[in-house]
N, CA, C and O atoms as a Tripos MOL2 file, in Angstrom:
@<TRIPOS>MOLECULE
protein
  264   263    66     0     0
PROTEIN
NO_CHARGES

@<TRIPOS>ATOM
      1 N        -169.3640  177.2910   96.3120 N.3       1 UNK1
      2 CA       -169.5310  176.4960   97.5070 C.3       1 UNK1
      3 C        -170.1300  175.1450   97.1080 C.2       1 UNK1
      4 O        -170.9120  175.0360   96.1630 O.2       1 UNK1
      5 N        -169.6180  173.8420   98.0750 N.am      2 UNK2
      6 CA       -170.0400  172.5110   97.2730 C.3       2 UNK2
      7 C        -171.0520  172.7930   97.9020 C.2       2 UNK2
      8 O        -171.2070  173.6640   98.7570 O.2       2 UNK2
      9 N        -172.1780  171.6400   97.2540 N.am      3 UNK3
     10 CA       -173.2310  171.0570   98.1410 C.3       3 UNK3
     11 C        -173.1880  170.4840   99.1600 C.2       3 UNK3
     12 O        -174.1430  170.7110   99.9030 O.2       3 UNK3
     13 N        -172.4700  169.8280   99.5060 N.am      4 UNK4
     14 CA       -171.8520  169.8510  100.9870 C.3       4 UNK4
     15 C        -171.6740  170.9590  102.3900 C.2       4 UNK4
     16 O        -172.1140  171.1770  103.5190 O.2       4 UNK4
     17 N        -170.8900  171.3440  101.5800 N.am      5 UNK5
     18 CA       -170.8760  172.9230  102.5730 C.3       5 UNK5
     19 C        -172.1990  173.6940  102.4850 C.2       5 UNK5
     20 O        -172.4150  174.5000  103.3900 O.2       5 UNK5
     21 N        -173.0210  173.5680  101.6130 N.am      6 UNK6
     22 CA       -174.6390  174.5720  101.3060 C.3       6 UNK6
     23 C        -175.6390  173.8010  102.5360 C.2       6 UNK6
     24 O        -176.3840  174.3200  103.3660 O.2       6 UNK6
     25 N        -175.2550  172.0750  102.2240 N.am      7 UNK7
     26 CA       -175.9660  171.3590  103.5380 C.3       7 UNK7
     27 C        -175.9450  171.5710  104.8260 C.2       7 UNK7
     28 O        -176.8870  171.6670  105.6130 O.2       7 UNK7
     29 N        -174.2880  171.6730  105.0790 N.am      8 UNK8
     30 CA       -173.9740  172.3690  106.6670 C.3       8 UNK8
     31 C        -174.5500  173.1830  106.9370 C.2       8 UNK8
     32 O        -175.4890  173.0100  107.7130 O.2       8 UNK8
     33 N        -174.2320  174.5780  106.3750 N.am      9 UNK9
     34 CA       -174.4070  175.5960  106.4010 C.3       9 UNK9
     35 C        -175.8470  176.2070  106.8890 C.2       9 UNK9
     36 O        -176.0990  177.1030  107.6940 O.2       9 UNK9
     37 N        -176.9150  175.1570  105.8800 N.am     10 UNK10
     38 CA       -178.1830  175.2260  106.8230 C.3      10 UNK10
     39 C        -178.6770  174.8770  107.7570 C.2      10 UNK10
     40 O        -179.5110  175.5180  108.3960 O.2      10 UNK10
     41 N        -178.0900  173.3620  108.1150 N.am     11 UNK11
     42 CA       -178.1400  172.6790  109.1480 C.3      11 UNK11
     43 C        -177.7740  173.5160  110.1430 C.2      11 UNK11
     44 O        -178.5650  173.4990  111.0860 O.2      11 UNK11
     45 N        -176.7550  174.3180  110.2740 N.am     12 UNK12
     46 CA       -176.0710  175.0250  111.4090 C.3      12 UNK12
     47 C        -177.2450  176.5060  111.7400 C.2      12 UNK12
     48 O        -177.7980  176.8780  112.7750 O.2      12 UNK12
     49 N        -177.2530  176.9440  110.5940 N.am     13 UNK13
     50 CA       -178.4930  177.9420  110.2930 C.3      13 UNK13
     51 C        -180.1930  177.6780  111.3030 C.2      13 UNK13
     52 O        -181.0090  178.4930  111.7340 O.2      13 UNK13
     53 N        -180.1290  176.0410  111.3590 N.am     14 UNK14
     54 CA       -181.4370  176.2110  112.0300 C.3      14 UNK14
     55 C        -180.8780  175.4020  113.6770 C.2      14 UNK14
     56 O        -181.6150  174.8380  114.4860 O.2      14 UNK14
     57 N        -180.1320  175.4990  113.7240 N.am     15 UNK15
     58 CA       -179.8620  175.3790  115.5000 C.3      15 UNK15
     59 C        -179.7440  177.0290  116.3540 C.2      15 UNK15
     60 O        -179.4720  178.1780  116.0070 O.2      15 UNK15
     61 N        -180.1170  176.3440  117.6080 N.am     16 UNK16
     62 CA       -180.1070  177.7190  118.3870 C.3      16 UNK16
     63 C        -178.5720  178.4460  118.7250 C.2      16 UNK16
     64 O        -177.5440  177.7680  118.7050 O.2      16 UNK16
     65 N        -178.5710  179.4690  118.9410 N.am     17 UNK17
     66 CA       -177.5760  180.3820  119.3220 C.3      17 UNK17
     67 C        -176.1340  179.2440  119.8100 C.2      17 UNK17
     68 O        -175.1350  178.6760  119.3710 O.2      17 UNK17
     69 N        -176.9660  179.4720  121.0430 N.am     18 UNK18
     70 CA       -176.1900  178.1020  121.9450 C.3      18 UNK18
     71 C        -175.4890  176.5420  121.1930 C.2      18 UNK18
     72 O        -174.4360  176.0350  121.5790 O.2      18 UNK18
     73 N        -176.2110  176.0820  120.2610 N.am     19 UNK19
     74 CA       -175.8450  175.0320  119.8570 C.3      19 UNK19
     75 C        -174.8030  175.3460  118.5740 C.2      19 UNK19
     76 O        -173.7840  174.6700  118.4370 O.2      19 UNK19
     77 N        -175.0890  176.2380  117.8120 N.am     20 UNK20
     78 CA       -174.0540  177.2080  116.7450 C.3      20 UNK20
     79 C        -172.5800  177.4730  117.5830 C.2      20 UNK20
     80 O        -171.5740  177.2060  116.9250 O.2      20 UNK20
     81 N        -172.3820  177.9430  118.8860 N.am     21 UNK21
     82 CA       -171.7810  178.1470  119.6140 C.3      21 UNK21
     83 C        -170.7380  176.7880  120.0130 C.2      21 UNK21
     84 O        -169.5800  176.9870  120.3790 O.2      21 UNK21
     85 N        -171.1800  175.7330  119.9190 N.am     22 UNK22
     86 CA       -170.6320  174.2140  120.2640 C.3      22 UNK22
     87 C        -170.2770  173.8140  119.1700 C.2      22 UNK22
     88 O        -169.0730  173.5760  119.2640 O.2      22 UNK22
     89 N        -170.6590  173.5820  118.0940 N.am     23 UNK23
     90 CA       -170.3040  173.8870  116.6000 C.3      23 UNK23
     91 C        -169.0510  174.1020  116.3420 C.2      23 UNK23
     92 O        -168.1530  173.3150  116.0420 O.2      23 UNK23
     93 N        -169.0640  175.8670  116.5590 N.am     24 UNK24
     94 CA       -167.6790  176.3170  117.0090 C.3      24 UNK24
     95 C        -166.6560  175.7910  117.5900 C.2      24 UNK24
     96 O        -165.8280  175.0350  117.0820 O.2      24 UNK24
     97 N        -166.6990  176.1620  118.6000 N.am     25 UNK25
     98 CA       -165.9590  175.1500  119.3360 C.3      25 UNK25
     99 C        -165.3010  173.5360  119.0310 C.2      25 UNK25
    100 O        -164.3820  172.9290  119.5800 O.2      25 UNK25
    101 N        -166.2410  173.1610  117.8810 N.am     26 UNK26
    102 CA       -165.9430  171.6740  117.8450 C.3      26 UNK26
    103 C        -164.7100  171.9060  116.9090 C.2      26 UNK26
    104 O        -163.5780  171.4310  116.9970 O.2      26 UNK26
    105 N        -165.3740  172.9830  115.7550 N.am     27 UNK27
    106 CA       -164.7210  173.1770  114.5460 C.3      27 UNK27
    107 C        -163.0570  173.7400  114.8320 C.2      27 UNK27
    108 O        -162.1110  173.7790  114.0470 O.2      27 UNK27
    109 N        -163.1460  174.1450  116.2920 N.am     28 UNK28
    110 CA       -161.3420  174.8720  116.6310 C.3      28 UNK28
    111 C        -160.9570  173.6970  116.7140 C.2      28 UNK28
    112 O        -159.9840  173.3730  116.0340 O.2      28 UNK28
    113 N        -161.5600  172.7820  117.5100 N.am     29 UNK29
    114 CA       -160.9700  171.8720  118.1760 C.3      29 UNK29
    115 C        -160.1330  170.9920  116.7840 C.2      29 UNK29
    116 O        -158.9810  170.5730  116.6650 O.2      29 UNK29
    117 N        -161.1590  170.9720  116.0000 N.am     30 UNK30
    118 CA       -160.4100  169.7680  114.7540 C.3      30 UNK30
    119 C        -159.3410  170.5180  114.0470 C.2      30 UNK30
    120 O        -158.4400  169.7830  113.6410 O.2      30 UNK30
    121 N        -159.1670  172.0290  113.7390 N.am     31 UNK31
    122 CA       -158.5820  172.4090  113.1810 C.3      31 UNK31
    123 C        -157.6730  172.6790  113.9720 C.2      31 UNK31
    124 O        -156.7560  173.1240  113.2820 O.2      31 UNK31
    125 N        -157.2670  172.6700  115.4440 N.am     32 UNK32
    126 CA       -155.8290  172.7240  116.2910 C.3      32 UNK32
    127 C        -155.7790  171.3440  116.1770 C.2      32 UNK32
    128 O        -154.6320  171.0570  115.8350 O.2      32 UNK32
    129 N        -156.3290  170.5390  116.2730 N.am     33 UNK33
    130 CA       -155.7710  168.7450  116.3990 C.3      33 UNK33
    131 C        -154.8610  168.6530  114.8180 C.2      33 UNK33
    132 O        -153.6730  168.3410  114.7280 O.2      33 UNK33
    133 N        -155.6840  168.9750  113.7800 N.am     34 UNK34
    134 CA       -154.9250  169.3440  112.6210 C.3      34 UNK34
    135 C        -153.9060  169.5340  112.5240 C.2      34 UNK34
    136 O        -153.2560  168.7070  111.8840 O.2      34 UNK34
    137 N        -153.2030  170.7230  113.1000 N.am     35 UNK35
    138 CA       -152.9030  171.6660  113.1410 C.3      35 UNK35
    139 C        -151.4900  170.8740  113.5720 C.2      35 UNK35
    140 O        -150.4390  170.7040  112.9540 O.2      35 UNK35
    141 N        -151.9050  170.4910  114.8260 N.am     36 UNK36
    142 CA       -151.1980  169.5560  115.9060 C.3      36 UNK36
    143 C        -150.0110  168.4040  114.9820 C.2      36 UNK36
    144 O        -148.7930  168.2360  114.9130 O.2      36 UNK36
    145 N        -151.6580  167.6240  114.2000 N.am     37 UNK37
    146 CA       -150.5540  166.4420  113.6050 C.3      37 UNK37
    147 C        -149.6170  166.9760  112.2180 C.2      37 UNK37
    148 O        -148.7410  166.3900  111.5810 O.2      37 UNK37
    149 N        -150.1880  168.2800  112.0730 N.am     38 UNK38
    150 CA       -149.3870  168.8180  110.5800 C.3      38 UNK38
    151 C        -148.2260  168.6380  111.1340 C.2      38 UNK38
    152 O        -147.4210  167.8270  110.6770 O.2      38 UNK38
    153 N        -147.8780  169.7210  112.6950 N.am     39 UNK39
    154 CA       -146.4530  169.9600  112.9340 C.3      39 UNK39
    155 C        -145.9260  168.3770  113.3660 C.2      39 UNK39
    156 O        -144.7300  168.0900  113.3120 O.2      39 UNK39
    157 N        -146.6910  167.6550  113.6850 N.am     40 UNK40
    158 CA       -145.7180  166.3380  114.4270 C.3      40 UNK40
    159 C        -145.3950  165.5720  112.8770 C.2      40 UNK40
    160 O        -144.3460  165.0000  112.5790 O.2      40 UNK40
    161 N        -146.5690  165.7360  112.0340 N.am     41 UNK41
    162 CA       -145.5050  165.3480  110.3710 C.3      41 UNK41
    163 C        -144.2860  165.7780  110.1510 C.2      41 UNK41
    164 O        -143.3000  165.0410  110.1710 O.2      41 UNK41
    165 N        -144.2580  167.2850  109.8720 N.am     42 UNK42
    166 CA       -143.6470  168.2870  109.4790 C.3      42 UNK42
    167 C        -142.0060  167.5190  110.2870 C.2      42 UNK42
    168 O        -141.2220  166.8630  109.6020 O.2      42 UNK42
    169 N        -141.7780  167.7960  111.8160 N.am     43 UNK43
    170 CA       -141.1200  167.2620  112.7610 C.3      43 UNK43
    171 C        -140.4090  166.0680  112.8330 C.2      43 UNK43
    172 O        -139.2180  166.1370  113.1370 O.2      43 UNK43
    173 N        -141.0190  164.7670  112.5670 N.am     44 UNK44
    174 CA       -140.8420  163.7750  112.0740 C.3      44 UNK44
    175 C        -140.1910  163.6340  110.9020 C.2      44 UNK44
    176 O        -139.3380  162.7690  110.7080 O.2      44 UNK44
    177 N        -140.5600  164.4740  110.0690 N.am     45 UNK45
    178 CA       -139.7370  164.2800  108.2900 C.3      45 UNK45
    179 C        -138.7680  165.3830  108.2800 C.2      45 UNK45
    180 O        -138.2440  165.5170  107.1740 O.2      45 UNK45
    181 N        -138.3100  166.3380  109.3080 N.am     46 UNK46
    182 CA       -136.9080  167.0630  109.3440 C.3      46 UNK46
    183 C        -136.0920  166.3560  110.1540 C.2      46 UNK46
    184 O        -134.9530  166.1840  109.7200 O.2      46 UNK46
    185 N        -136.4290  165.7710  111.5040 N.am     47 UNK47
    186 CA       -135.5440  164.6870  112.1620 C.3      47 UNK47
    187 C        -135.1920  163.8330  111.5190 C.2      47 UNK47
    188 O        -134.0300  163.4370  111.6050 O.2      47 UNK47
    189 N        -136.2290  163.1890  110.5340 N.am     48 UNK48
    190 CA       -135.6240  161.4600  109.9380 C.3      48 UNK48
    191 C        -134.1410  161.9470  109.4820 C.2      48 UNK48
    192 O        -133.3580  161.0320  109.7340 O.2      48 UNK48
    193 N        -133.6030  162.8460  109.0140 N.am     49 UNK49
    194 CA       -132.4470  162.3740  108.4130 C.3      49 UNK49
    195 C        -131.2100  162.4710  109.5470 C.2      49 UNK49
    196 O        -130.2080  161.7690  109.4110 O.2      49 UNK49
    197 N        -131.3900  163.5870  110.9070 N.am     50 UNK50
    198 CA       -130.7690  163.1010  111.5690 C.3      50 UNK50
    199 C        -130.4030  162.1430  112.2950 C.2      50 UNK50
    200 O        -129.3320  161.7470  112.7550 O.2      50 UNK50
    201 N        -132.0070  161.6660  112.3460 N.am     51 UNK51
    202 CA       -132.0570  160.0120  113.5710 C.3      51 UNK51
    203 C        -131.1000  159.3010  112.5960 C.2      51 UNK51
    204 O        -130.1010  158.7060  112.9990 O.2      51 UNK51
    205 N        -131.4480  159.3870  111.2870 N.am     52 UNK52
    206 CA       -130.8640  158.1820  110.2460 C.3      52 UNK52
    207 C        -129.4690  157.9170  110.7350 C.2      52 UNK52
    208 O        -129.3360  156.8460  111.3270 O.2      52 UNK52
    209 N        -128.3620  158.6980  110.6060 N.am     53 UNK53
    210 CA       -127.1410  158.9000  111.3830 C.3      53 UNK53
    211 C        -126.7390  158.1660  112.5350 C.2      53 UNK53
    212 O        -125.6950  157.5200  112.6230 O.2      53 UNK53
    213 N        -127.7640  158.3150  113.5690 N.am     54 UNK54
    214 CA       -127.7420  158.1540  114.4520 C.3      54 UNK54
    215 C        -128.2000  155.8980  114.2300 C.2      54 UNK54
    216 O        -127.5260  154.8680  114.2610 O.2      54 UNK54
    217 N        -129.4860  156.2030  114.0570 N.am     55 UNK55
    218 CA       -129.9820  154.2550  114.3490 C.3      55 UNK55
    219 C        -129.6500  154.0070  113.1140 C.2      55 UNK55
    220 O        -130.5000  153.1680  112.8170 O.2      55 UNK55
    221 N        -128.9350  154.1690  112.0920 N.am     56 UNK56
    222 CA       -128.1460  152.9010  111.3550 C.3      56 UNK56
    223 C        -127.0140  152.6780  111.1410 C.2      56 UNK56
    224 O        -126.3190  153.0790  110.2070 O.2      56 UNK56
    225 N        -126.7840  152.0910  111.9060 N.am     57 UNK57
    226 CA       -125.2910  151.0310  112.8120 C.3      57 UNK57
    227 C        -125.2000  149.9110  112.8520 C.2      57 UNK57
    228 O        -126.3110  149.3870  112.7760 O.2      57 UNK57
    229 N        -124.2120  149.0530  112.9580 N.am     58 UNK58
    230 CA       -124.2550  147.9020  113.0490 C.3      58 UNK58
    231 C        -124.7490  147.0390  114.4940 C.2      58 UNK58
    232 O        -125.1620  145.9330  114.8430 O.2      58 UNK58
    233 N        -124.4770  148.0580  114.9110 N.am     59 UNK59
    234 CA       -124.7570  147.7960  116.8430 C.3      59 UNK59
    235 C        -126.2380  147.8330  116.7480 C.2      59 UNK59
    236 O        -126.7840  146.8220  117.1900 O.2      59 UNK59
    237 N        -127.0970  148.8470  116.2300 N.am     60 UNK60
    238 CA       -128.4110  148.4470  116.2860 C.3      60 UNK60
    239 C        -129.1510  147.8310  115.1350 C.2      60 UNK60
    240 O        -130.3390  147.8850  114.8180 O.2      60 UNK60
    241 N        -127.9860  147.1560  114.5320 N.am     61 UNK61
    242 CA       -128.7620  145.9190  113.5310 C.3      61 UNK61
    243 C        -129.9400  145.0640  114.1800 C.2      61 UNK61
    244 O        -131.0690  145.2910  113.7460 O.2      61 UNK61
    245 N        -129.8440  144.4550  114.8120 N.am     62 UNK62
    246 CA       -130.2180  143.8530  116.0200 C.3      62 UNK62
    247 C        -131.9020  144.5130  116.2860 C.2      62 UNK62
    248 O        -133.0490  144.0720  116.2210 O.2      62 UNK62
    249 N        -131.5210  145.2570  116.4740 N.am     63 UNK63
    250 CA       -133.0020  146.0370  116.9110 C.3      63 UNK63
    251 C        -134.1730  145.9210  115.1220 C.2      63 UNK63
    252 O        -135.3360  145.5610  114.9380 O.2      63 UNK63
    253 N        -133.2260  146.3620  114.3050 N.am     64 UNK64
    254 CA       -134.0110  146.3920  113.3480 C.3      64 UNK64
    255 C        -134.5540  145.2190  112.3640 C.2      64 UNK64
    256 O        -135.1030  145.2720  111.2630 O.2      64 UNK64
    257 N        -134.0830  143.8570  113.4230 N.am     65 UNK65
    258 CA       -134.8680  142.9220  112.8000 C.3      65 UNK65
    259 C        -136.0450  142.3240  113.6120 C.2      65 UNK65
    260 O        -136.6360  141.2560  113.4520 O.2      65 UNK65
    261 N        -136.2520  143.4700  114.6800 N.am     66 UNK66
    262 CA       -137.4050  142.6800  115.4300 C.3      66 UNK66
    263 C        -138.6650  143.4060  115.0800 C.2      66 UNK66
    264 O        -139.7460  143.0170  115.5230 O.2      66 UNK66
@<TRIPOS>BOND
     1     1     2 1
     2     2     3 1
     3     3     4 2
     4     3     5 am
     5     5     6 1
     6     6     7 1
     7     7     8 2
     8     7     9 am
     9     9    10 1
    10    10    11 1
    11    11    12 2
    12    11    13 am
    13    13    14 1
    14    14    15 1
    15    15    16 2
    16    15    17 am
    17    17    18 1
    18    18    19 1
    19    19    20 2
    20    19    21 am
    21    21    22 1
    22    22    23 1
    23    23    24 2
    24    23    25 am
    25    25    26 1
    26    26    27 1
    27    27    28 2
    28    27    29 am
    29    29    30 1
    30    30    31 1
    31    31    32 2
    32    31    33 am
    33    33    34 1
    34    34    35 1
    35    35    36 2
    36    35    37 am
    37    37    38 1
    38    38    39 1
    39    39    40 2
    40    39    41 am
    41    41    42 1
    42    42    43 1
    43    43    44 2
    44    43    45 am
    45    45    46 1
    46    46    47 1
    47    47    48 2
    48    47    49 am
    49    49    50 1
    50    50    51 1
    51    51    52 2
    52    51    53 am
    53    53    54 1
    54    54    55 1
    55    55    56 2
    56    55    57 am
    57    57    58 1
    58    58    59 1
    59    59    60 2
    60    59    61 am
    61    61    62 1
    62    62    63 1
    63    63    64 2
    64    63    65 am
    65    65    66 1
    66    66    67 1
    67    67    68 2
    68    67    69 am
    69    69    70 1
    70    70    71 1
    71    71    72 2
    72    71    73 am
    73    73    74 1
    74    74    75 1
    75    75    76 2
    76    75    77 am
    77    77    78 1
    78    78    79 1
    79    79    80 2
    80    79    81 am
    81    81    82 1
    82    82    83 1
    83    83    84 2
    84    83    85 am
    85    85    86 1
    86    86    87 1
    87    87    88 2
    88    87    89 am
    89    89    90 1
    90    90    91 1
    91    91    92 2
    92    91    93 am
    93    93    94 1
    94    94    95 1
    95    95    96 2
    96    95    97 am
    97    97    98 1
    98    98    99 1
    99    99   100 2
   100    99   101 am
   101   101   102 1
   102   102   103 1
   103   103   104 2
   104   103   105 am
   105   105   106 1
   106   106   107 1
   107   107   108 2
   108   107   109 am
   109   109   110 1
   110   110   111 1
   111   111   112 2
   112   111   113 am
   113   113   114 1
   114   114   115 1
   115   115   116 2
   116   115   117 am
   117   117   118 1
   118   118   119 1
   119   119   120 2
   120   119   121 am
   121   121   122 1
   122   122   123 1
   123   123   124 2
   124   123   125 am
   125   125   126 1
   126   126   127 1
   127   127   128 2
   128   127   129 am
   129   129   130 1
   130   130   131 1
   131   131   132 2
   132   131   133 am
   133   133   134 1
   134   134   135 1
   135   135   136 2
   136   135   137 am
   137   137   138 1
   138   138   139 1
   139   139   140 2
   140   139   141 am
   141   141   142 1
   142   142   143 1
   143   143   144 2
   144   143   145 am
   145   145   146 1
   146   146   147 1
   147   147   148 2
   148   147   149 am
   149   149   150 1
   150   150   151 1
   151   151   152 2
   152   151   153 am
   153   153   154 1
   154   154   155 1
   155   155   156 2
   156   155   157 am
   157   157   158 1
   158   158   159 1
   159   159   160 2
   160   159   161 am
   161   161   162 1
   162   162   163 1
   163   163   164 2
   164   163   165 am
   165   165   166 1
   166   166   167 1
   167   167   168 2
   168   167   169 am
   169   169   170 1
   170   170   171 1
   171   171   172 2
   172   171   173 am
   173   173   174 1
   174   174   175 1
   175   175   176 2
   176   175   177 am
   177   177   178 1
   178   178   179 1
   179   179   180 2
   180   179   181 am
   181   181   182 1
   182   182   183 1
   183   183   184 2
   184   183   185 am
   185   185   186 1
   186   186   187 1
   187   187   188 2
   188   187   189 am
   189   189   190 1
   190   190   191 1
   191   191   192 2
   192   191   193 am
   193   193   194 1
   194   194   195 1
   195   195   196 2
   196   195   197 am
   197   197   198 1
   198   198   199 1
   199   199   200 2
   200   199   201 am
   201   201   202 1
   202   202   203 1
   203   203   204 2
   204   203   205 am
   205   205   206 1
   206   206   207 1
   207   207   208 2
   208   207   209 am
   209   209   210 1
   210   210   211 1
   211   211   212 2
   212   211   213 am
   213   213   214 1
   214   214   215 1
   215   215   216 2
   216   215   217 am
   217   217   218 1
   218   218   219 1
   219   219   220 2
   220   219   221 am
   221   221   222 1
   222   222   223 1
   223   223   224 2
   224   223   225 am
   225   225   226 1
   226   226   227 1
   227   227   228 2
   228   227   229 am
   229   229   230 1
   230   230   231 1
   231   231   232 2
   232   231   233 am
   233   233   234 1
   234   234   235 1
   235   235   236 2
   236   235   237 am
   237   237   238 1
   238   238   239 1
   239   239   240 2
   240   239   241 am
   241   241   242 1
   242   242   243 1
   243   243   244 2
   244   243   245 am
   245   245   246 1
   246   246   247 1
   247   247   248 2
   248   247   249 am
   249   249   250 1
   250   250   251 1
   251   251   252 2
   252   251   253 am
   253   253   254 1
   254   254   255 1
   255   255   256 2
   256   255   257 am
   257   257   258 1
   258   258   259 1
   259   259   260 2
   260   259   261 am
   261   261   262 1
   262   262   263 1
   263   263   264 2
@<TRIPOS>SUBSTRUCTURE
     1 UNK1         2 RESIDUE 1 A UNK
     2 UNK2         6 RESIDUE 1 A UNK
     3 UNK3        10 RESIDUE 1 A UNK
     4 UNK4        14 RESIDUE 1 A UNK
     5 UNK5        18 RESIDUE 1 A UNK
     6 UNK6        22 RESIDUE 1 A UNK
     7 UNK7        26 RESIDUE 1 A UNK
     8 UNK8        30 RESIDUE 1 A UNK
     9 UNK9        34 RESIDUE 1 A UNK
    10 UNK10       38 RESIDUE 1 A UNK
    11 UNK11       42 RESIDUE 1 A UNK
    12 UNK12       46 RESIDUE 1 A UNK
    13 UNK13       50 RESIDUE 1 A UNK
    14 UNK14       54 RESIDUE 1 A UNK
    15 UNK15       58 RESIDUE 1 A UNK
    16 UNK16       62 RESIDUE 1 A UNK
    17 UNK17       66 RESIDUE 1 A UNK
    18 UNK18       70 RESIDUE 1 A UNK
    19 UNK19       74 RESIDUE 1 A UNK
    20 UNK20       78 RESIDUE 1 A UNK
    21 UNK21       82 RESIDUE 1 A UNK
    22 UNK22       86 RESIDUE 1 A UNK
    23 UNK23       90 RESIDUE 1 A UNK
    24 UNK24       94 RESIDUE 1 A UNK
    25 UNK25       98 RESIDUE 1 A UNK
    26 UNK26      102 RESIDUE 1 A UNK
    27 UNK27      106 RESIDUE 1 A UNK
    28 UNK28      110 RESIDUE 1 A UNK
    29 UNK29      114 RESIDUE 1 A UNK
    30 UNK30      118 RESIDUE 1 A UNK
    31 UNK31      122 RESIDUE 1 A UNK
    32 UNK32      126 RESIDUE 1 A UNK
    33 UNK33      130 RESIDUE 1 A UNK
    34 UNK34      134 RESIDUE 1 A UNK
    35 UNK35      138 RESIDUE 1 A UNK
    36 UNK36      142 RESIDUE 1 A UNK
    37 UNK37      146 RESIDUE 1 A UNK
    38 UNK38      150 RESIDUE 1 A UNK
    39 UNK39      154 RESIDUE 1 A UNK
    40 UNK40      158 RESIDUE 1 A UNK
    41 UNK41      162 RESIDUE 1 A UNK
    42 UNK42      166 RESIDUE 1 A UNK
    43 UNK43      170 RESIDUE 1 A UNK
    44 UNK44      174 RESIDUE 1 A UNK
    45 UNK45      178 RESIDUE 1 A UNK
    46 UNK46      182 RESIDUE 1 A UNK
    47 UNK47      186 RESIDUE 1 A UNK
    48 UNK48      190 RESIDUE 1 A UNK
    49 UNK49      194 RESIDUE 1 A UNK
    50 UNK50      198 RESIDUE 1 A UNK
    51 UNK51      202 RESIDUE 1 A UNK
    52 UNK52      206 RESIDUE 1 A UNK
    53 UNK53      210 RESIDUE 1 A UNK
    54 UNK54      214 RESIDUE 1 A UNK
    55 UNK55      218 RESIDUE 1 A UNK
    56 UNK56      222 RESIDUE 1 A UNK
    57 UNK57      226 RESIDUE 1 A UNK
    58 UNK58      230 RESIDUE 1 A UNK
    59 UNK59      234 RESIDUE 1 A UNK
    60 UNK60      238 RESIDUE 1 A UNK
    61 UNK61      242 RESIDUE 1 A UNK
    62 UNK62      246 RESIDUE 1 A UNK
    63 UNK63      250 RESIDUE 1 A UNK
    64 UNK64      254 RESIDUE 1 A UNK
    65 UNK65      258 RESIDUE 1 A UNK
    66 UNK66      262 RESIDUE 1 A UNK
C-alpha cells in the first residue's frame, strides 16, 4: 500500500461513522462518473470509423474548414 493510501486510510479511520459513510458515497460517485466517461471513450472510438464514412465528403468539405 502507497503512502498515500496509508494517509487516507487514517484520515478516514478518525472520522465519525456518519462522515465514513459520505466518504462512501463520494467514492461511488467518482468511480460511476469514471465509469461513465470510460464507456463514452470506449463509444466514441468504435463509432469514429463509422461516422468517418459518413462526414468525409466533399459536400461536407465546407464544414470542415470552419
Amino acid at each position: 500500500m502507497s503512502a498515500t493510501e496509508q494517509a487516507l486510510l487514517e484520515k478516514i479511520r478518525q472520522l465519525p461513522p456518519q462522515r465514513v459513510a459520505e466518504v462512501e458515497d463520494f467514492v461511488d460517485f467518482l468511480r460511476t462518473r469514471e465509469d461513465e466517461q470510460r464507456l463514452t471513450r470506449a463509444a466514441a472510438r468504435v463509432s469514429e470509423a463509422s461516422f468517418a464514412a459518413v462526414w468525409n465528403n466533399d459536400d461536407d468539405a465546407t464544414y470542415d474548414r470552419l
